[in-house]
C-alpha positions in Angstrom: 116.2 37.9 -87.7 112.5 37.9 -88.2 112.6 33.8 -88.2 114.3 34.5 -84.9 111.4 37.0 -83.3 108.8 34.9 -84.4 110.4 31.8 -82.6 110.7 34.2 -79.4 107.0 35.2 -79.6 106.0 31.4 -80.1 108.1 30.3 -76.8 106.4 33.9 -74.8 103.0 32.7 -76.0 103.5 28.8 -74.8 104.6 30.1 -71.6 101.9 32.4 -70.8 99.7 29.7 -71.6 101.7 27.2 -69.5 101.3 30.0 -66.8 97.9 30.4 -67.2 97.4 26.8 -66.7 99.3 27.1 -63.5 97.5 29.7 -62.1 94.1 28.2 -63.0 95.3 24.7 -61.3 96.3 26.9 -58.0 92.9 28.5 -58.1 90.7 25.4 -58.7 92.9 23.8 -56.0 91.8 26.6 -53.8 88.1 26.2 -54.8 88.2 23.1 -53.8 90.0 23.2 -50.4 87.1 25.8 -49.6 84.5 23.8 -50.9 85.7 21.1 -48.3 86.2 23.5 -45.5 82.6 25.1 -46.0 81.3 22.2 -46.1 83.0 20.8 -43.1 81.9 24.0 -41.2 78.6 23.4 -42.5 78.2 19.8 -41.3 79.7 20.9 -38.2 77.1 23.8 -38.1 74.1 21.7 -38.5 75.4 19.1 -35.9 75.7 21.5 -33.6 72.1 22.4 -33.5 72.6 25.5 -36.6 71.5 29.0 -35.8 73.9 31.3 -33.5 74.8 29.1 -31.4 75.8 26.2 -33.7 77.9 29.0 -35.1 79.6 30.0 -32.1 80.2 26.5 -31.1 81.8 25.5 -34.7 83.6 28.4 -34.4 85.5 27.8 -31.2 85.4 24.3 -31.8 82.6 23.0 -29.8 83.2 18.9 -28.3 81.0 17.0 -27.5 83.6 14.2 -26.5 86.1 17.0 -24.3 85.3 17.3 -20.6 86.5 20.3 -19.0 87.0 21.6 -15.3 84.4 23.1 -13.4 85.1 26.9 -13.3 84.9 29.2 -10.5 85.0 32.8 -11.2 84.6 36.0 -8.3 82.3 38.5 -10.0 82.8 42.0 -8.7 80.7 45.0 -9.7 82.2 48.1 -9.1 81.3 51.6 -8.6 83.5 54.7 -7.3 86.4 52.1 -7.2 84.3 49.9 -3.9 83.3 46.6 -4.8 79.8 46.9 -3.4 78.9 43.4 -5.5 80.6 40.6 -4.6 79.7 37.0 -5.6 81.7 33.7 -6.1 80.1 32.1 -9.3 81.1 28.3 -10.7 79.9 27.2 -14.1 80.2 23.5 -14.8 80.0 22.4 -18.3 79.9 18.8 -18.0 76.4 18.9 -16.4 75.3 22.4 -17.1 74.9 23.5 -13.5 76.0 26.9 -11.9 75.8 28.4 -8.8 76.3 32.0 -7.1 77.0 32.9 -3.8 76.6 36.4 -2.7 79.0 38.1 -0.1 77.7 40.9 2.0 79.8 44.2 1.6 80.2 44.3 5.1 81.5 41.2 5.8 84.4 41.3 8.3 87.5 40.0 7.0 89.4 41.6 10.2 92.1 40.0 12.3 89.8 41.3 15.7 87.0 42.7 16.0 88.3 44.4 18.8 90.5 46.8 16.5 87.9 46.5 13.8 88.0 49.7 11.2 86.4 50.4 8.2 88.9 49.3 5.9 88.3 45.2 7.5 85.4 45.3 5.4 85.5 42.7 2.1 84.3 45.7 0.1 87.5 47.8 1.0 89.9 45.6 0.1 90.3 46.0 -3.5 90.9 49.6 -3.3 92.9 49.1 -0.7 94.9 46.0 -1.3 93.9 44.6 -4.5 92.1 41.7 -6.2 94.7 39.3 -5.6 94.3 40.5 -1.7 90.4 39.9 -2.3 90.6 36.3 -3.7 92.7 35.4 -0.8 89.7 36.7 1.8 87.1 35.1 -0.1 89.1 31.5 -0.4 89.5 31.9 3.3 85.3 32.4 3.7 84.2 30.0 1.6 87.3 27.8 1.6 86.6 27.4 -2.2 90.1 27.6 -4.2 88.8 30.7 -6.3 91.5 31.6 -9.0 90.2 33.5 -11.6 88.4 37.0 -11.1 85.9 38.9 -13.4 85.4 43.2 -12.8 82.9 44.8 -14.3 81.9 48.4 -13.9 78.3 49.3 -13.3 78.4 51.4 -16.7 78.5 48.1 -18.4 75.7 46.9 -16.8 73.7 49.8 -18.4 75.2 49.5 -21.9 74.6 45.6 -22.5 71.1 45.9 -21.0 70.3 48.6 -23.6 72.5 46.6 -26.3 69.7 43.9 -25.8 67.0 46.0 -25.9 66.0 46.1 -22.1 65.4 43.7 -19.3 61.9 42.3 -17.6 62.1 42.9 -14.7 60.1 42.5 -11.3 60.9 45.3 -9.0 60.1 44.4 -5.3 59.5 47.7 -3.7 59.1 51.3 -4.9 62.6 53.1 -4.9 63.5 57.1 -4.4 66.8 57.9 -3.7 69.0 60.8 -4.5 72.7 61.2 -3.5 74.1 64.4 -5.4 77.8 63.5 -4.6 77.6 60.1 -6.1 75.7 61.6 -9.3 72.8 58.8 -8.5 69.0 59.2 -8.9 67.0 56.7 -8.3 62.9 56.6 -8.7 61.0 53.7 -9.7 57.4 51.9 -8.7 57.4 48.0 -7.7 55.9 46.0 -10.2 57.2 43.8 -13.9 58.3 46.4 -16.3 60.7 46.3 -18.7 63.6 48.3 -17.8 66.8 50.3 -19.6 70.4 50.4 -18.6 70.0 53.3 -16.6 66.9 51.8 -14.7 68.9 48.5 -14.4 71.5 50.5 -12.3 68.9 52.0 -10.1 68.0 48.7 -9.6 71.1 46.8 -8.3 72.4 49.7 -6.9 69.8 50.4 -4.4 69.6 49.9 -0.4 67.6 52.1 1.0 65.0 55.1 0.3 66.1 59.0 0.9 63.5 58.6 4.3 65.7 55.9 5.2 62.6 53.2 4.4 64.5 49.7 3.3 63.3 46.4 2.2 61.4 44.5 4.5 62.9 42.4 7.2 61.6 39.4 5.6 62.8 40.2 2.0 66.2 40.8 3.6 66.7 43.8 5.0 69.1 46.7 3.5 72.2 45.1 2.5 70.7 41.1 2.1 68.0 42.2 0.5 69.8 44.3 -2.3 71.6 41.0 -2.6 69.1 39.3 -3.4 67.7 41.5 -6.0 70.9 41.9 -7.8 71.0 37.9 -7.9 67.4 38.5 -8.9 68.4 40.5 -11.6 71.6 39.0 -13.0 69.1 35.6 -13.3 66.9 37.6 -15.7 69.8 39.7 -17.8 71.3 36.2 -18.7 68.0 34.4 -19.3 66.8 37.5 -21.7 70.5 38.1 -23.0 70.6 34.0 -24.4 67.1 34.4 -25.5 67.7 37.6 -27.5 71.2 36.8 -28.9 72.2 36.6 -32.4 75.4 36.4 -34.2 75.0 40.0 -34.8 75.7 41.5 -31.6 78.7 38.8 -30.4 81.0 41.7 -31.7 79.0 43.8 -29.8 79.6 42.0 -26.3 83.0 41.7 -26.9 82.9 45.5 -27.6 81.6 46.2 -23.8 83.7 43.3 -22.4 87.0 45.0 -23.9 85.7 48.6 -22.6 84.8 47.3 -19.1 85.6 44.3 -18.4 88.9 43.7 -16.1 89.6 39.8 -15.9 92.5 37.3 -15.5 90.6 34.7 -17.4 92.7 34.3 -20.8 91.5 33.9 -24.5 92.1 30.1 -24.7 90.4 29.3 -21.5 87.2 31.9 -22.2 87.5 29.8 -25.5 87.3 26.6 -24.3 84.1 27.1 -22.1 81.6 29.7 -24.1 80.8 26.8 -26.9 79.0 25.0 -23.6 77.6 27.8 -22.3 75.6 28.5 -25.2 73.3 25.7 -24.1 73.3 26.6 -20.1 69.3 26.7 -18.8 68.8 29.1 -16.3 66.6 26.8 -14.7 69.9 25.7 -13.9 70.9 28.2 -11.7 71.2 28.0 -7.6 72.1 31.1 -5.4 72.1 31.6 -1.7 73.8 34.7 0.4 76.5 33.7 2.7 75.4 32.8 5.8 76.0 35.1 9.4 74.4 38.4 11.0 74.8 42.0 11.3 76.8 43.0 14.3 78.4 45.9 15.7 82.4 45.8 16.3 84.4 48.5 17.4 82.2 51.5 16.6 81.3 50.0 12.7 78.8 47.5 11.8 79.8 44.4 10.0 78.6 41.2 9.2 80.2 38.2 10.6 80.1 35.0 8.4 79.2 31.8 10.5 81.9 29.1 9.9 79.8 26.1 10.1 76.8 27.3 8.2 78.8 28.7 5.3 80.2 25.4 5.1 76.8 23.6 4.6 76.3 26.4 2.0 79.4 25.9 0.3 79.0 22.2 -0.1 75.7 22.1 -1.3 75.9 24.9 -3.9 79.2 24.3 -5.2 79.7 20.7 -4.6 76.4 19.2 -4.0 77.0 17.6 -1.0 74.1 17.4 1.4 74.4 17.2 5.2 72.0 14.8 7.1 69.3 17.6 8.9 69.4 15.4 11.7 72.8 15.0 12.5 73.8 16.4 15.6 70.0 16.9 16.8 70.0 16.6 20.7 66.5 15.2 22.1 66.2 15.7 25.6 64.7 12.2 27.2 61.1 11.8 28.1 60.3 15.1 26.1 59.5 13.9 22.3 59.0 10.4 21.6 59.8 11.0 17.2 63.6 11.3 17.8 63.2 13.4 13.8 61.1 15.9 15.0 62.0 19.4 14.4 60.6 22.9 15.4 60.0 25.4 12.6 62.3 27.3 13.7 65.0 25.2 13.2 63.3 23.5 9.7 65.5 24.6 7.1 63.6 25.3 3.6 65.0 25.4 -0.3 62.6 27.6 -2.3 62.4 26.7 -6.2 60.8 29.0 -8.6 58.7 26.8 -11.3 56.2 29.5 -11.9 57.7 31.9 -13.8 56.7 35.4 -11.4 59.6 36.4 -9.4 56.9 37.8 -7.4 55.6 34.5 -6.1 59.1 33.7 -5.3 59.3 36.8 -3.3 55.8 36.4 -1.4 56.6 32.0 -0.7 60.0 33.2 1.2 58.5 36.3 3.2 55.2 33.6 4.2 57.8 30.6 5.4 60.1 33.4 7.6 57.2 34.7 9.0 56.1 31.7 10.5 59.3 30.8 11.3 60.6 28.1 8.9 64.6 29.2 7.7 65.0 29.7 4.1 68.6 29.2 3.4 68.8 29.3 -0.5 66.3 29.7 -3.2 67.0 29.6 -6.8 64.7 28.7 -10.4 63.5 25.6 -11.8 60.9 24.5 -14.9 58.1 25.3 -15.0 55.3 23.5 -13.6 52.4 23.6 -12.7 51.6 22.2 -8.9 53.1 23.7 -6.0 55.0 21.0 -4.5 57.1 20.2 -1.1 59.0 17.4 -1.0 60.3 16.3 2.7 63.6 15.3 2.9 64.2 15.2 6.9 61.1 13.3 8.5 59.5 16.4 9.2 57.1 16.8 12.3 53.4 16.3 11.9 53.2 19.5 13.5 56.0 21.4 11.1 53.8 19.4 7.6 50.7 20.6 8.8 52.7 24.7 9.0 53.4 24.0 5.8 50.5 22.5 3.8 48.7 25.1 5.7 51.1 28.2 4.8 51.5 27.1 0.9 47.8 26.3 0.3 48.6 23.0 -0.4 46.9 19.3 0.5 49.9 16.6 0.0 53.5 16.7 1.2 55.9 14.2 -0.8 58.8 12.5 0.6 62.6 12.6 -1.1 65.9 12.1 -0.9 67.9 13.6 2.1 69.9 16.6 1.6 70.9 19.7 3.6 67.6 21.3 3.7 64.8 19.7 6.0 62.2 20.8 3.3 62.8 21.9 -0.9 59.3 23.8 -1.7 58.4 23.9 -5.4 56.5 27.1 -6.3 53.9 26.1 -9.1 51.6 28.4 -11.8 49.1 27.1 -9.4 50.6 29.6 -6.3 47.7 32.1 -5.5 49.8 35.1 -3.8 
């Protein structure tokens, strides 16, 4: 009996050893399968330039080698359930370009004008007929193929500015307006400041001061130029946003995405792209305003897109193609001998930002309306530090000598054609 117990210990012992052994073979195993993944990450990690964004791009499985689609997304900012911010964005990762179109709340999206009401207006329609409705009207505009869509309520706006700790900002004009009803209060001096979420509202929400005073003509006017701010804006929030990001506050954004964010964009294609858009420049960044003019139709004012000029738009922001200036130029016989010459009026100009003051950027496009040249898109580029324009059209001895004269500046160069007559490069040098 007791020879018997002892044998049964002996076998209990060997197998909890043998088990033992088991388990520590599973758990080196493990080790070592982690050892390899971690240092496969790690590899990974440092290839992919370290830091946050090497993270984020080992993460979601960043590829050098994978070429993806251009993407074109409609952003929409919305406030008391109107879209009053409407812009058609494309991001392209292959070369790290992006545009942004804006399109005027009032734009007429009518069958006539004859009958036109208050609900033909592009910033009605989503509370009316829905986004879907909305993506249709803006396809039919621009004639992009816009599928995917991107809402974001103002309120967001405020808590990811004061997520990443404020926003420099150059405010073009002072603002004082107070509407009770709509619970907005809005009260700032022009000038670079740094700005929190509730000023960054004030900001992109404003059009016009309590004594009805607006911006000026040359900025843009009411609706145009808040526009242009807002595109202003955005252009800062994303250059400060990549410049302040850490891995720390990713679960932060996606925080304020998931609380107010509405989008048909899906995981895996969101996924797919954000590893390349770690690296995006803003420099890289062109935006113009869809082009037309105020009108009045049946009672209500709206803004009426022009067909052709929207299509010169179109191309050259989204697709780069440029239109030859001079095509379609009628020179009436024994009145010009230069068959390129053009009248300011008709010179169409490309402002580029290399200086680094939004300011300047301001005061170069108010100088070239005001004598008469057309700026049809601006939009940033690097640094540098000579104010340049580069003639892509032939211009008119006449129309060079407006500008040298306008911008300061001794030499014109020449360049390649493209649908502007003229791209002006604003330099450190730019005395305002």
């Amino acid at each position: 009996m007791e020879k018997q117990a002892k044998e049964k210990k002996n076998t209990k012992k060997k197998g909890n050893k043998k088990n033992k052994h088991i388990f520590l073979k599973v758990v080196l195993i493990l080790l070592l399968i982690i050892s390899v993944l971690a240092g496969i990450f790690i590899y990974k990690w440092q290839k992919n330039g370290g830091g946050w964004k090497g993270a984020i791009k080992t993460t979601l499985g960043y590829d050098e080698n994978k070429k993806l689609d251009k993407i074109y997304c409609l952003l929409l900012g919305q406030s008391q359930n109107l879209t009053d911010t409407i812009m058609v964005a494309s991001y392209d990762p292959n070369t790290q370009e992006a545009a942004l179109l804006s399109i005027p709340r009032d734009t007429f999206v009518g069958e006539s004008k004859a009958y036109a009401s208050s609900y033909d207006k592009i910033n009605a329609i989503y509370s009316w007929k829905g986004v879907e409705e909305l993506l249709e009207d803006v396809n039919e505009i621009t004639g992009l193929n816009v599928e995917y869509y991107l809402k974001v309520d103002t309120e967001a706006l405020k808590v990811l500015v004061d997520e990443i700790g404020g926003v420099y900002f150059d405010v073009p004009i002072d603002m004082h307006y107070t509407d009770k009803k709509q619970n907005l209060y809005i009260d700032l001096k022009a000038g670079y400041q740094l700005l929190d979420g509730d000023k960054a509202e004030q900001v992109v929400r404003f059009r016009h001061n309590s004594d009805g005073s607006t911006y000026p003509y040359e900025y843009g006017g009411e609706d145009l130029g808040r526009m242009k701010t807002q595109r202003a804006f955005l252009t800062a929030l994303l250059e400060q946003t990549i410049e302040n990001m850490d891995i720390s506050k990713i679960f932060s954004f996606l925080d304020i995405a998931k609380q107010y964010v509405e989008t048909n964009l899906n995981f895996n294609t969101i996924k797919d792209y954000v590893p390349y858009m770690v690296d995006f420049d803003i420099d890289n960044l062109k935006t113009a305003t869809l082009p037309g003019a105020s009108e009045y139709a049946n009672g209500y004012s709206i803004y009426a897109a022009d067909e052709e000029e929207t299509q010169e738009v179109v191309n050259e922001l989204f697709y780069g193609i440029s239109k030859d200036s001079n095509e379609g130029n009628v020179i009436e016989e024994n009145t010009v001998t230069d068959t390129n010459v053009l009248s300011s009026e008709k010179v169409k100009i490309e402002v580029l930002n290399g200086s680094g003051n939004s300011s300047k950027l301001t005061e170069v496009v108010n100088s070239l309306e005001s004598k008469g040249f057309s700026v049809i898109q601006t939009g940033n580029t690097s640094t540098t530090n000579n104010t340049t324009v580069i003639d892509r059209s032939d211009l008119s001895q006449a129309d060079s000598e407006k500008l040298k004269e306008t911008l300061g500046i001794e030499n014109i160069t020449t360049g390649d054609s493209s649908s502007v007559d003229a791209t002006v490069i604003i330099g450190t040098d730019y005395i305002m």
